[in-house]
C-alpha positions as CSV (number, residue, x, y, z in Angstrom):
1,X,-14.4,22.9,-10.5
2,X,-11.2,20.8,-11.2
3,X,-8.0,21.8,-9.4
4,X,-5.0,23.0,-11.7
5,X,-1.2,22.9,-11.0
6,X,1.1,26.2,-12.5
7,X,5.0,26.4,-12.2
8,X,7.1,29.2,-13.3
9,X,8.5,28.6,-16.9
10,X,12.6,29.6,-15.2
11,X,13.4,31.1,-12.1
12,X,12.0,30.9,-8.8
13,X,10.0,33.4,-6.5
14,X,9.5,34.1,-2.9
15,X,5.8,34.6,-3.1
16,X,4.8,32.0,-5.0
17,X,7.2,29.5,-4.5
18,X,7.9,28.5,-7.7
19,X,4.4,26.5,-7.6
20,X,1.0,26.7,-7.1
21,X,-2.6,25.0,-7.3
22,X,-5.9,27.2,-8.6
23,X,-9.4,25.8,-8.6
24,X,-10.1,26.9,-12.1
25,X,-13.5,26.3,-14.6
26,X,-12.5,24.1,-17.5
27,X,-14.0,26.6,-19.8
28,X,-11.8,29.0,-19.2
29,X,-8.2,29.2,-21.1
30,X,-5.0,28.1,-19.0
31,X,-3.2,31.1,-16.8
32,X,-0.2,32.8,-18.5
33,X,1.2,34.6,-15.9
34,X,1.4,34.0,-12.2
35,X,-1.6,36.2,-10.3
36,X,0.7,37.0,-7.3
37,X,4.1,37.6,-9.0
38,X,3.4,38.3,-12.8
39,X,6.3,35.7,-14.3
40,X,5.1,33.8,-17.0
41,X,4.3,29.9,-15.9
42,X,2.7,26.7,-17.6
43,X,0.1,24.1,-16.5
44,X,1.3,20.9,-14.8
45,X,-0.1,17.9,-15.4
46,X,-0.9,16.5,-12.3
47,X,-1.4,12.5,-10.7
48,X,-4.8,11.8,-10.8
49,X,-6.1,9.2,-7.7
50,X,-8.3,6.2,-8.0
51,X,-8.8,3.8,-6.0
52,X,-6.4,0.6,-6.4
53,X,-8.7,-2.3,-6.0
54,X,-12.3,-2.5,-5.6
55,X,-13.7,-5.9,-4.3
56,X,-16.4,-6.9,-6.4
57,X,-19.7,-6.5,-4.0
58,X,-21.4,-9.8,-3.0
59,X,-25.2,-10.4,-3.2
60,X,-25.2,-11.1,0.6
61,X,-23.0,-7.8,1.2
62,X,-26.0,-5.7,-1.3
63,X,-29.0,-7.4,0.8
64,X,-27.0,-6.0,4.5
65,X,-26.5,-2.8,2.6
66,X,-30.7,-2.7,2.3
67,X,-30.5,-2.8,-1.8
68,X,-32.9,-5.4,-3.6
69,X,-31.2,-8.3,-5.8
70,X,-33.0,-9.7,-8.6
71,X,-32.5,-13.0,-10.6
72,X,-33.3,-13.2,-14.1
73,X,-35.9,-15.8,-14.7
74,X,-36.6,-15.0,-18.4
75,X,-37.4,-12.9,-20.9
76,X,-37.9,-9.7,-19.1
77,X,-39.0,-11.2,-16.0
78,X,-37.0,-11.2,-12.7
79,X,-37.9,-12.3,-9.0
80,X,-36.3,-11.3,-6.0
81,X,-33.6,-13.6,-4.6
């Protein structure tokens, strides 16, 4: 289940803080009103992380890593390298 961000539309509260996260079904329709104080609040769109770089992987660092490289030879046939 994804993770959501709410903030209060105007003001501020003590029990909420103004801000908070649910962990929310994507089916189900955005909040309208805060669950703990009851003042109406909108989704925030939140950062999403991904990684920055990713090295490409080398065919020395897949045979360590126990997978099985192939070369293609032809047509639908390969043999292992």
């Amino acid at each position: 289940m994804p993770l959501y961000e709410y903030e209060l539309c105007e003001g501020g509260c003590v029990v909420c803080g103004g801000r908070f996260t649910l962990r929310r079904p994507s089916e189900r329709r955005d909040l309208k009103e805060c669950p703990a104080c009851k003042k109406p609040v909108r989704r925030v769109f939140s950062p999403v992380s991904s990684p920055t770089k990713l090295k490409p992987l080398s065919i020395s660092d897949a045979k360590k890593s126990g997978f099985t490289v192939l070369k293609k030879v032809g047509k639908g046939e390969y043999e292992r390298q």
